[in-house]
C-alpha positions as CSV (number, residue, x, y, z in Angstrom):
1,X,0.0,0.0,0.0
2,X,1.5,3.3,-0.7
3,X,1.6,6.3,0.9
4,X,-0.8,8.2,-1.9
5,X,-3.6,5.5,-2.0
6,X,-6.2,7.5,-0.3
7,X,-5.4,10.5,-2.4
8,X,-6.5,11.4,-6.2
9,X,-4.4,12.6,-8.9
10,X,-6.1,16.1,-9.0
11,X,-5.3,16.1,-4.9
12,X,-1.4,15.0,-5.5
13,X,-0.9,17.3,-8.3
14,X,-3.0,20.1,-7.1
15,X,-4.7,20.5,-10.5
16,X,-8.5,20.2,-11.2
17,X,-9.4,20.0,-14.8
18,X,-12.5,21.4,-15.5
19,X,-15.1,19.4,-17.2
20,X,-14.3,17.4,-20.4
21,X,-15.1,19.6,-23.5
22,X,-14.9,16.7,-25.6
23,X,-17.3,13.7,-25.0
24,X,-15.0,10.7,-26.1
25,X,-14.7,7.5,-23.9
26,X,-11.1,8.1,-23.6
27,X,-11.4,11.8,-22.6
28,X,-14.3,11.1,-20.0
29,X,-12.7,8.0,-18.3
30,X,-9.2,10.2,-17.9
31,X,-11.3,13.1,-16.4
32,X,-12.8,10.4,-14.1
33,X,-9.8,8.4,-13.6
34,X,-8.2,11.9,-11.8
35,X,-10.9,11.9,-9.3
36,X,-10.4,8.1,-8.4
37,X,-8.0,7.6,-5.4
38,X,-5.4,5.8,-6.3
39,X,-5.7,2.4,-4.1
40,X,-8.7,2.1,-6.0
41,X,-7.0,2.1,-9.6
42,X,-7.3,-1.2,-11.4
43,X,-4.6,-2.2,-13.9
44,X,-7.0,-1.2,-17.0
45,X,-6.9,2.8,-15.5
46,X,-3.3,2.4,-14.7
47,X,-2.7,1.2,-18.1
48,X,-5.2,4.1,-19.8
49,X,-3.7,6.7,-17.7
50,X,-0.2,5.8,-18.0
51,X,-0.7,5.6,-22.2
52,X,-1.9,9.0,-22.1
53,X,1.1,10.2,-19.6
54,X,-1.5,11.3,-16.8
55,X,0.1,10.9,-13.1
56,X,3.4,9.2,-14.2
57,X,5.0,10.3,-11.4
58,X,2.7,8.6,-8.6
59,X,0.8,5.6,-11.5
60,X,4.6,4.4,-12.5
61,X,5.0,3.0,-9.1
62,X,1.6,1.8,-9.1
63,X,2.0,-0.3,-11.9
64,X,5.8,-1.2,-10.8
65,X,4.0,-2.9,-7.8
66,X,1.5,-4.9,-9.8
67,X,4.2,-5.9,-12.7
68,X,6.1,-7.2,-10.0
69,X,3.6,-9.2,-9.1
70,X,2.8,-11.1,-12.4
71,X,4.9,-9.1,-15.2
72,X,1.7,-10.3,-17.6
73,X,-1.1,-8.6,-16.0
74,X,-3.7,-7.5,-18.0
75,X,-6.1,-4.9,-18.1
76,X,-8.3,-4.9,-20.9
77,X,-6.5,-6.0,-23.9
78,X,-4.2,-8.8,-23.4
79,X,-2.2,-10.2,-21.2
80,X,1.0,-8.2,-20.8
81,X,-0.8,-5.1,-21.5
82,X,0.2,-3.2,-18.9
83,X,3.9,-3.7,-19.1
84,X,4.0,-2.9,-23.4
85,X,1.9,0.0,-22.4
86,X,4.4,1.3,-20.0
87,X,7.8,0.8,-21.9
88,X,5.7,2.4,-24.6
89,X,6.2,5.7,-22.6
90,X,9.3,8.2,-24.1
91,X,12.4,6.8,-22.5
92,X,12.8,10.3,-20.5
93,X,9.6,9.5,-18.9
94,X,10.8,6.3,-17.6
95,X,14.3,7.4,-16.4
96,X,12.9,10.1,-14.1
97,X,12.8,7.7,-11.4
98,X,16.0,5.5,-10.8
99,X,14.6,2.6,-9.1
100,X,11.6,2.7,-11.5
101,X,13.3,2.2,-14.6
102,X,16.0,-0.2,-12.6
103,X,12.9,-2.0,-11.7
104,X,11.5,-1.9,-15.1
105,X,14.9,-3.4,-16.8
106,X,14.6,-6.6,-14.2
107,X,10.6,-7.1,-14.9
108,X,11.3,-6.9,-18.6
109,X,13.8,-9.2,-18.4
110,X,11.8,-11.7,-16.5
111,X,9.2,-11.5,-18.5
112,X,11.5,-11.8,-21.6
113,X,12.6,-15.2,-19.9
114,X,9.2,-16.8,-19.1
115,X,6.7,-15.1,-21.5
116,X,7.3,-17.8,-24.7
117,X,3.9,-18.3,-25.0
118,X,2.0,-15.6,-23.4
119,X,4.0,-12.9,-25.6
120,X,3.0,-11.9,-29.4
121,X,6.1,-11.2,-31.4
122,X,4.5,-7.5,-31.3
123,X,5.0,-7.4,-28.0
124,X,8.3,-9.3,-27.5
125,X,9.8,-6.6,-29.8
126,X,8.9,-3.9,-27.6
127,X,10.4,-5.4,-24.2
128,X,13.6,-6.5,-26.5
129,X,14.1,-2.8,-27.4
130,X,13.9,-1.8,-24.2
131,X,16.3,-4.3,-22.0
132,X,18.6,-3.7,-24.6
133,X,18.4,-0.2,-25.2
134,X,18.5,1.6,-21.7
């Protein structure tokens, strides 16, 4: 449990957006998703928010935890969503936090090691270029 579980993104970043403008699925759930508190996130938000680069600095962690867990966690896609979704992020984004990206290198590379047949060549592509590009 982390320290920011009771607390929403608009709370932790001390920015409330006003109401969505725009009434697309994605648009609505990220306005919602800011007003969730963040023990409450499920791996499909983390993995929404984190593709659009919402909260990276307090979701990152959140979904550190949960690919530590089972590196093929899935939200709504497939399994191992979460984890292509995150190395998906600019490289800057994920080398903001030391022990994040550290972190990141060793789930990829366990996954790389036991996810034969859970991971699409797709997929496996993306986690190859990021072990061995950091």
């Amino acid at each position: 449990m982390s320290t920011h579980d009771h607390q929403t993104l608009e709370y932790l970043e001390k920015d409330v957006w006003p109401d969505p403008d725009y009434d697309s699925h994605l648009v609505t759930t990220c306005h919602r998703l800011r007003k969730k508190r963040l023990g409450e996130f499920e791996v499909e938000d983390l993995r929404i928010m984190i593709g659009q680069g919402i909260g990276l600095k307090y979701l990152l962690p959140k979904a550190v935890e949960e690919l530590r867990i089972n590196p093929f966690v899935a939200g709504d896609f497939f399994e191992g969503d979460l984890l292509v979704q995150v190395l998906n992020r600019p490289l800057a984004d994920l080398r903001e936090d030391r022990a994040i990206y550290d972190a990141l290198i060793e789930i990829s590379r366990d996954a790389l090691d036991t996810g034969e047949t859970v991971l699409n060549k797709a997929d496996r592509v993306v986690i190859e270029r990021f072990v061995h590009g950091h």
